[in-house]
C-alpha positions as CSV (number, residue, x, y, z in Angstrom):
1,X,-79.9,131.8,171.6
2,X,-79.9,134.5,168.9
3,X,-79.7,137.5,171.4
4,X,-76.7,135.6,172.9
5,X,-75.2,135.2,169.7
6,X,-75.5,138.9,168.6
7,X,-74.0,140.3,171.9
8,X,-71.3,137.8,171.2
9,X,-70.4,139.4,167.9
10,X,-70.9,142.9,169.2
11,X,-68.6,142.4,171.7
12,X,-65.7,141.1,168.9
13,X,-66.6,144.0,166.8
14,X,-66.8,146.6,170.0
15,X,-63.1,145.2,171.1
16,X,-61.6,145.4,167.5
17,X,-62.7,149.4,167.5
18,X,-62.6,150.4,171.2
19,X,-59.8,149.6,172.9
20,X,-59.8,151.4,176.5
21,X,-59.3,148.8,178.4
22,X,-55.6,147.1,180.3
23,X,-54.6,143.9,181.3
24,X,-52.6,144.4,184.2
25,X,-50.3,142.1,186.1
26,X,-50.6,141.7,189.7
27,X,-47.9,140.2,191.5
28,X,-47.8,139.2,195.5
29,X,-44.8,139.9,198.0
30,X,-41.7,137.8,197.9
31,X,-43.5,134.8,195.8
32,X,-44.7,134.5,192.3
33,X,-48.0,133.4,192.0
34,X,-49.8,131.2,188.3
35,X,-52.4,133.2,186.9
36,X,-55.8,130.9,187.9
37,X,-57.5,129.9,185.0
38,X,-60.4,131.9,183.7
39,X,-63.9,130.5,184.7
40,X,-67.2,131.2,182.4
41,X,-68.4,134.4,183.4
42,X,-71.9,134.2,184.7
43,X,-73.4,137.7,185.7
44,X,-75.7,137.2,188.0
45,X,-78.8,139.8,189.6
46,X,-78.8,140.8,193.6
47,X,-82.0,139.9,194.7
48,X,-84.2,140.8,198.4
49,X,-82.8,144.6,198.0
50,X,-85.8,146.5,200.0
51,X,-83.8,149.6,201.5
52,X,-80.9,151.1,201.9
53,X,-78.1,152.9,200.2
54,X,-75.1,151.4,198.3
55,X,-72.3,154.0,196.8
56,X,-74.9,157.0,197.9
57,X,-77.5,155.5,195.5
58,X,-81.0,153.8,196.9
59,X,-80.4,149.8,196.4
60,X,-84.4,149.6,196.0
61,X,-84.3,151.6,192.6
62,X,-82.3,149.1,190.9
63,X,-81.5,145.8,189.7
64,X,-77.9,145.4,191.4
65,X,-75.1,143.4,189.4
66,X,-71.4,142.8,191.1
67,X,-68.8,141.3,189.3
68,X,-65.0,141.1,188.7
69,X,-63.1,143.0,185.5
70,X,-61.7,139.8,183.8
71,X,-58.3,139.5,181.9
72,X,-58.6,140.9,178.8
73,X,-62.2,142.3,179.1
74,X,-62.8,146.3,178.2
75,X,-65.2,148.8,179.7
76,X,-67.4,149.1,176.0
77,X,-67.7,145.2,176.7
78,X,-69.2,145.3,180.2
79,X,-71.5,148.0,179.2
80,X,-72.1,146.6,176.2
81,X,-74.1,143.5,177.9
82,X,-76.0,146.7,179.8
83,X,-77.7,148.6,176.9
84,X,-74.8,151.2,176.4
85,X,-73.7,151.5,173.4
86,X,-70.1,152.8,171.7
87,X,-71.2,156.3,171.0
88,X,-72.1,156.4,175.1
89,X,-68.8,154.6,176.0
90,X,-66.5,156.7,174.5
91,X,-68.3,160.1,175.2
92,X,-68.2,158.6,178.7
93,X,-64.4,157.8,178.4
94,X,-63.8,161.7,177.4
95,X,-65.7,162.4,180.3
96,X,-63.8,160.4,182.8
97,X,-60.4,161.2,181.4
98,X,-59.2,163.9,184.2
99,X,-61.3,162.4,187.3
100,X,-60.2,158.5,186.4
101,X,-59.4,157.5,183.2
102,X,-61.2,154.3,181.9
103,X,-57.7,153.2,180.8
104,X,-56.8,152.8,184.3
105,X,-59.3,150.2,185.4
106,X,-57.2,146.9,186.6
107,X,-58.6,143.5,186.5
108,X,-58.9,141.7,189.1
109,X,-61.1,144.6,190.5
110,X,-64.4,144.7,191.3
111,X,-66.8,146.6,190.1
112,X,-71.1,147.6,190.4
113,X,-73.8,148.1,187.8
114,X,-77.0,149.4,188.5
115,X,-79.3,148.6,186.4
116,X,-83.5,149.9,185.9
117,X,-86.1,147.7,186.7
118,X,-87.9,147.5,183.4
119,X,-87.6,144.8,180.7
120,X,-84.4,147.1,179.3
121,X,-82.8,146.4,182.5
122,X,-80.4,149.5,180.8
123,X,-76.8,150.6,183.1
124,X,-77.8,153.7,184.6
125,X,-74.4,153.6,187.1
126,X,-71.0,151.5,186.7
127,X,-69.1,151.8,190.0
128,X,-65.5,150.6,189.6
129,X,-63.8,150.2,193.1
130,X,-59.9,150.6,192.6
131,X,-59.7,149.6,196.4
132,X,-62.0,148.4,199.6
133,X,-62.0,152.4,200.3
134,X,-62.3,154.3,197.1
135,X,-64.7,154.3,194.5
136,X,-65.6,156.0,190.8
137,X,-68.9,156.4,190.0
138,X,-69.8,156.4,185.7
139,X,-73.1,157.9,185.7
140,X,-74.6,156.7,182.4
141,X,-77.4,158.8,182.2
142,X,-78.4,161.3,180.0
143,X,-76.5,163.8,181.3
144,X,-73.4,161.5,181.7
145,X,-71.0,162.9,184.8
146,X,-68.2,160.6,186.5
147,X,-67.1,161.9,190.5
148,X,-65.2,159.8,193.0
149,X,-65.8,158.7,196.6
150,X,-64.9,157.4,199.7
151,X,-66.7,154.4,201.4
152,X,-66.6,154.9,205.6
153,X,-64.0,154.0,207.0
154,X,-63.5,152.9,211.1
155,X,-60.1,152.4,212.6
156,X,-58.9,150.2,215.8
157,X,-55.1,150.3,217.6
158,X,-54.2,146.1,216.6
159,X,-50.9,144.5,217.7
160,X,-49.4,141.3,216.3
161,X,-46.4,139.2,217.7
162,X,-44.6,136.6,215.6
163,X,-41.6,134.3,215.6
164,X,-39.7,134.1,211.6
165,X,-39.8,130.9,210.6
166,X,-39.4,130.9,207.1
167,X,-39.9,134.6,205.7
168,X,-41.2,137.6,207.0
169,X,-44.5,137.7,205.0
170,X,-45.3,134.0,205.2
171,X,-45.1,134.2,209.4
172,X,-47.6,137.6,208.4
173,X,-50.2,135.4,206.4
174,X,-49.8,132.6,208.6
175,X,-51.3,134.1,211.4
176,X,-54.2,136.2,209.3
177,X,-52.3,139.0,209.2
178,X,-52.2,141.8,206.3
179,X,-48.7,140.2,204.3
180,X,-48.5,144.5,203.7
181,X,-47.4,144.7,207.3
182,X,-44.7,143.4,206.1
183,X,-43.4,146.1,203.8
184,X,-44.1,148.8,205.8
185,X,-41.8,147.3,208.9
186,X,-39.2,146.9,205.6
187,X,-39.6,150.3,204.8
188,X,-39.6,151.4,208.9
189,X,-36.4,150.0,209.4
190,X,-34.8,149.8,205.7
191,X,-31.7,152.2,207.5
192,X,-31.2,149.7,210.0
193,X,-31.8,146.2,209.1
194,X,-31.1,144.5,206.3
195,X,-33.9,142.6,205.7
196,X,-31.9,140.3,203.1
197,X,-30.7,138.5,206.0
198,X,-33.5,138.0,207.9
199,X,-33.1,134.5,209.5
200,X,-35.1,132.0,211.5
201,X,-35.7,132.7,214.9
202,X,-35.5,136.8,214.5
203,X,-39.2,138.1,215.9
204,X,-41.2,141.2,215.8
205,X,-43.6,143.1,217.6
206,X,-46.1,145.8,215.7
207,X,-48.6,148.2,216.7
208,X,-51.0,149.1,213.8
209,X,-54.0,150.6,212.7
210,X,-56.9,148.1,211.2
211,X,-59.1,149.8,209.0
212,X,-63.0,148.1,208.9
213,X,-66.1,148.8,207.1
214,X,-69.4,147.9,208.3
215,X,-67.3,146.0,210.8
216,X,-65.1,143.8,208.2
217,X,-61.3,144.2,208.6
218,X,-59.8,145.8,204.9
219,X,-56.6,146.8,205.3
220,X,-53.7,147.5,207.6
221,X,-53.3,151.1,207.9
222,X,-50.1,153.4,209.2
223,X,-47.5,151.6,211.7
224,X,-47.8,153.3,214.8
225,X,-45.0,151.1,216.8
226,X,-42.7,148.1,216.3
227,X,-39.8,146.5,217.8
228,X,-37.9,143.8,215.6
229,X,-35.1,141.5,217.3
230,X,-32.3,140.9,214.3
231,X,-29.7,138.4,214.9
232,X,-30.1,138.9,218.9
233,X,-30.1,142.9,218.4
234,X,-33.3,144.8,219.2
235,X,-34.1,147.9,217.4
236,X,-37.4,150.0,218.4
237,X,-39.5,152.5,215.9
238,X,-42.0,154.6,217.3
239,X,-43.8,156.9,215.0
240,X,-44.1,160.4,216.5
241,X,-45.3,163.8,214.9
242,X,-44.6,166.6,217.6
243,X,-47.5,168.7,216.5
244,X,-50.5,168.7,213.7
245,X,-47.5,171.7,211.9
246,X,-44.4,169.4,212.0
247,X,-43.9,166.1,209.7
248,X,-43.7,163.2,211.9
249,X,-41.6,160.0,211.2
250,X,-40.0,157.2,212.9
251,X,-37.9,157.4,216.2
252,X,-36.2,155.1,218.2
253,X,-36.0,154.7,221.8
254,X,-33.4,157.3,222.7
255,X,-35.5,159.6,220.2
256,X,-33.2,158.8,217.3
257,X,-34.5,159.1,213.9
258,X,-34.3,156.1,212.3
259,X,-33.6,157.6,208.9
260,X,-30.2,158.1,207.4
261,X,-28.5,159.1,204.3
262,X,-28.0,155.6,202.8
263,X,-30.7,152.7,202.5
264,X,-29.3,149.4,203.5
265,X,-30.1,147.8,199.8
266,X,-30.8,148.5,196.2
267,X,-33.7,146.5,196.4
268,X,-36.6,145.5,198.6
269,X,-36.3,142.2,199.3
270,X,-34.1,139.7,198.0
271,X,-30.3,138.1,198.8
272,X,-26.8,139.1,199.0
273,X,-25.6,136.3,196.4
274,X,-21.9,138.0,196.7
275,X,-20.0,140.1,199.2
276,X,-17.6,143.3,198.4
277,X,-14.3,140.9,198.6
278,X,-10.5,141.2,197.6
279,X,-10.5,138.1,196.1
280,X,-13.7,136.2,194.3
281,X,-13.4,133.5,191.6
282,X,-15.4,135.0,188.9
283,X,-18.5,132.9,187.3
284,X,-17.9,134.4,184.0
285,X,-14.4,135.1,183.8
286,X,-13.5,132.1,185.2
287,X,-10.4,133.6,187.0
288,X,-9.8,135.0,190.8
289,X,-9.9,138.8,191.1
290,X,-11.6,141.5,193.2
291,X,-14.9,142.0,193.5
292,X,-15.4,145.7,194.4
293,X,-19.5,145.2,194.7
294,X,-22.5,143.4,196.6
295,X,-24.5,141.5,194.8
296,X,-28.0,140.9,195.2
297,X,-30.2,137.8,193.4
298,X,-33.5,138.9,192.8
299,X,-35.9,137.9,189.7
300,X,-35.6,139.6,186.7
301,X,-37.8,142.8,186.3
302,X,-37.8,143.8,190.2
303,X,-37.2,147.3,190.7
304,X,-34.3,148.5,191.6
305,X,-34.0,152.0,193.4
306,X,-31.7,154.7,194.8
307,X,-30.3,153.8,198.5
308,X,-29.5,157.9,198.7
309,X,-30.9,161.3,197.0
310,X,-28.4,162.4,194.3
311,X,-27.6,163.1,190.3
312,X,-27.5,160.7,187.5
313,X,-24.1,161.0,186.1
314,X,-23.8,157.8,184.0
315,X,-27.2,155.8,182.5
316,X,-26.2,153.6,179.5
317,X,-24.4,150.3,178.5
318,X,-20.9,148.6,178.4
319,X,-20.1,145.1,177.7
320,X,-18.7,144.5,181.0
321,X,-21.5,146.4,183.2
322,X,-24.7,145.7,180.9
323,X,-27.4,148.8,181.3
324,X,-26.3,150.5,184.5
325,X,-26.9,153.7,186.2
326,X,-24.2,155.6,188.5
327,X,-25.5,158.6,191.4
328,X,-23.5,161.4,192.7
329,X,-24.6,162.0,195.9
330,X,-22.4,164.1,197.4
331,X,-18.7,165.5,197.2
332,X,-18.2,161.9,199.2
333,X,-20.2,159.1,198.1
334,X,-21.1,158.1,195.2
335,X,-23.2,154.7,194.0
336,X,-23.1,152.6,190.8
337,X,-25.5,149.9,189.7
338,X,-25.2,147.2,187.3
339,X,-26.7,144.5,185.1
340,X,-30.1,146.2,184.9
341,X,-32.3,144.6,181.8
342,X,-33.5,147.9,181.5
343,X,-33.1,151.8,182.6
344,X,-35.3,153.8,183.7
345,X,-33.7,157.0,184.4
346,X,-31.2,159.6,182.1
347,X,-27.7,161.5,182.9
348,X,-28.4,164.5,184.5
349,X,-31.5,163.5,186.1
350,X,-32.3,164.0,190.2
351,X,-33.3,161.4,192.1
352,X,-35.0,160.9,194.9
353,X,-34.2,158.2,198.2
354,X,-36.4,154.9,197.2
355,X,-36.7,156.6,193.7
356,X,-36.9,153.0,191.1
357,X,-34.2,153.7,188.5
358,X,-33.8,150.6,186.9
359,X,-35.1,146.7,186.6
360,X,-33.1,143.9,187.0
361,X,-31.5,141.8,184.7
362,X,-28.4,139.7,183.4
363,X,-27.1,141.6,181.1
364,X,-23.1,142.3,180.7
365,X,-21.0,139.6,182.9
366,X,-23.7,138.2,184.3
367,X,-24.8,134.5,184.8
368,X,-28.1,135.5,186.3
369,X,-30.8,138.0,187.2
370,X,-29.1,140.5,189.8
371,X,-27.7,143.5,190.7
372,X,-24.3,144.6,191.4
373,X,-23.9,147.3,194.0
374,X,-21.0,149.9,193.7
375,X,-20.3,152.0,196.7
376,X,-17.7,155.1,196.5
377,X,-16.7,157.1,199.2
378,X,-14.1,160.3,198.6
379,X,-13.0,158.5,195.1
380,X,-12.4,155.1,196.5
381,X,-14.9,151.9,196.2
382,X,-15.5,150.4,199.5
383,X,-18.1,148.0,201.6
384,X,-21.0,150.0,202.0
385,X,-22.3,147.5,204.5
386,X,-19.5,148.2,206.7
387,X,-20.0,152.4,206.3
388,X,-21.8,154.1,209.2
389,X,-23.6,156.7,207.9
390,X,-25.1,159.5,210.5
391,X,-28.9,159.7,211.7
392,X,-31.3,162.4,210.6
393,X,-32.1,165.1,213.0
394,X,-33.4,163.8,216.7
395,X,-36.7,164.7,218.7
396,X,-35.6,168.3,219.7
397,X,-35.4,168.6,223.2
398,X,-38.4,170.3,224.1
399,X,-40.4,167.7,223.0
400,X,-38.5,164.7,224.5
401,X,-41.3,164.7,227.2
402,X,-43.9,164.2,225.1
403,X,-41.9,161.3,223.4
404,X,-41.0,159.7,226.2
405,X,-44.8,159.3,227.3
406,X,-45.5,158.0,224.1
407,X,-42.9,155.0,224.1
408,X,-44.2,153.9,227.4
409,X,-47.5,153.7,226.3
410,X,-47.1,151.9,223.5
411,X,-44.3,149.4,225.3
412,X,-47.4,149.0,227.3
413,X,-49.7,148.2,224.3
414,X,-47.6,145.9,223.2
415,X,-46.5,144.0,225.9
416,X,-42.6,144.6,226.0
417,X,-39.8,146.7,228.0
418,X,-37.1,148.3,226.7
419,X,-33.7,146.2,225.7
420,X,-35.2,143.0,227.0
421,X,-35.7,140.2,224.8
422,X,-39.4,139.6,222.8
423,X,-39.3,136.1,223.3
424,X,-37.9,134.1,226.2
């Protein structure tokens, strides 16, 4: 049809002049996924709306559209199929810039138009929805005015109990479970496990918060409890906050905080391809020398970060070490790491534990994506998974009462006592 034709060409030209859109990468945990291939887009209208509210707006008033931002696609495209045109879009996109900036819509996401009921069928609303909670609303009326808001949100206590099989996010999805469980026991016990060695047979038990809307599960929210059994070791996190004043943050059983100066790993998730040895045959060098580092494998571009607070002394590149970045983090310890494919922070700078300060890469004497750890302590390189590094402050003792209570309830929610096995 000619209309179809002349949207089509208004959208080339519109994309050619206005370019506010992103195309944006998303990436799940521990695998890499193939983008799926685009489908025709088909927009389709919501029909049967008598009543009710949607986004605080009445449903009845409108002609309701939902769809999916597509690879590639911009916001003057999608409301160029609505009646807006450029002028609007990027008076709109001035508007919007210090509430949420049209250059940081993601596709992939979903997003609402409401449209009138005459034979214009004109946008009066785009609602993007950068998550099941949060939304933006574009007002595109006259008066043009962008605010944000939250849908309503319900919470319920959940536990889940698994056996690792494989990996620790595949036992998560394999049982229904949010696979971002799985990073927040990583980051619960980053001080005290190291996840890189997780092996089959290790179990876990997990006390959560489920977060619904209109009764439908969304997310997993905040990690109230969780016991994980490493290697035939137990280790308990409870999260406690002694009153609505103090932080609160994960204990163990004694009262312990579970927090210490070092993180176990560079890195998330991934292997140890190479151990801090005397004596390694090296891939590159082809010879038998020390190797005063642990390596970890991981793909190229994962984030690297800071296992402790500190100073950048050293950002920059050698032929041996590739791009690399060295810490001070004290008078005592000090960390180094290497091969990055790219920095990402400068000498001089502060960092913060968990801060990303590099990528992974291959560069220097490297035969594949990784990075080399380097672990000082008072001037001389040692195994920093051998280091025991003290625990943050306790539970003080006035409140040990209180905390005590609360790890028998939860034991109790969960189904376990202390120091026994999860699993017999």
């Amino acid at each position: 049809m000619n209309l179809n034709k002349a949207i089509a060409s208004h959208r080339i030209l519109l994309a050619s002049v206005f370019t506010l859109g992103i195309v944006v990468i998303t990436a799940r945990l521990f695998i890499s996924a193939k983008a799926k291939p685009e489908k025709e887009i088909v927009r389709t209208q919501a029909v049967s709306v008598s009543q009710g509210t949607r986004f605080g707006l009445p449903l009845d008033s409108f002609n309701i559209v939902e769809e999916t931002i597509k690879r590639g696609e911009f916001l003057a495209d999608i409301l160029a199929e609505y009646g807006i045109d450029n002028t609007t879009a990027l008076k709109l996109a001035d508007k919007a810039k210090n509430i949420f900036s049209v250059k940081d819509l993601m596709a992939g996401k979903n997003y609402t138009v409401f449209c009138s009921k005459d034979s214009l069928q004109k946008a009066q609303y785009f609602i993007y929805q950068p998550n099941a909670i949060d939304y933006v609303v574009y007002d595109l009326r006259d008066s043009l005015n962008v605010y944000k808001g939250k849908r309503a949100v319900t919470s319920k206590t959940r536990t889940l109990t698994g056996v690792i099989s494989s990996s620790l996010y595949e036992t998560f999805e394999a049982q229904n479970a949010d696979p971002v469980l799985a990073v927040k026991l990583a980051n619960i016990f980053a001080w005290t496990i190291d996840f890189y060695s997780i092996q089959k047979g290790d179990s876990f038990h997990i006390m959560y918060e489920q977060r619904y809307i209109k009764g439908e599960p969304i997310e997993a929210g905040d990690v109230k409890a969780a016991v994980f059994t490493h290697k035939g070791e137990t280790f308990y996190a409870y999260y406690f906050q002694p009153d609505s004043l103090a932080s609160g943050e994960y204990y163990n059983e004694e009262g312990k905080s579970l927090r210490r100066a070092f993180l176990k790993a560079p890195l998330k998730f991934s292997r140890i391809s190479s151990r801090f040895t005397m004596r390694r045959f090296h891939p590159v060098q082809k010879r038998w020398k020390a190797h005063l580092g642990t390596d970890y494998a991981a793909p190229q571009g994962t984030p690297i970060i800071a296992t402790a607070s500190g100073t950048v002394t050293e950002s920059r590149y050698t032929r041996n070490n590739g791009h690399y970045v060295k810490i001070r983090h004290n008078g005592t310890y000090t960390t180094q790491y290497l091969h990055m494919s790219r920095r990402g922070v400068k000498p001089g700078q502060h960092v913060n534990q968990g801060q990303v300060i590099g990528y992974v890469g291959s560069t220097g004497l490297a035969t594949g994506p990784h990075v080399c750890y380097r672990f000082w302590k008072g001037g001389r390189q040692v195994d920093p998974l051998k280091e025991k590094f003290p625990p943050a402050s306790p539970v003080q003792e006035e409140y040990m009462p209180v905390f005590k209570q609360l790890v028998e309830s939860n034991n109790a929610i969960m189904g376990i006592g202390l120091r026994q096995p999860l699993f017999y």
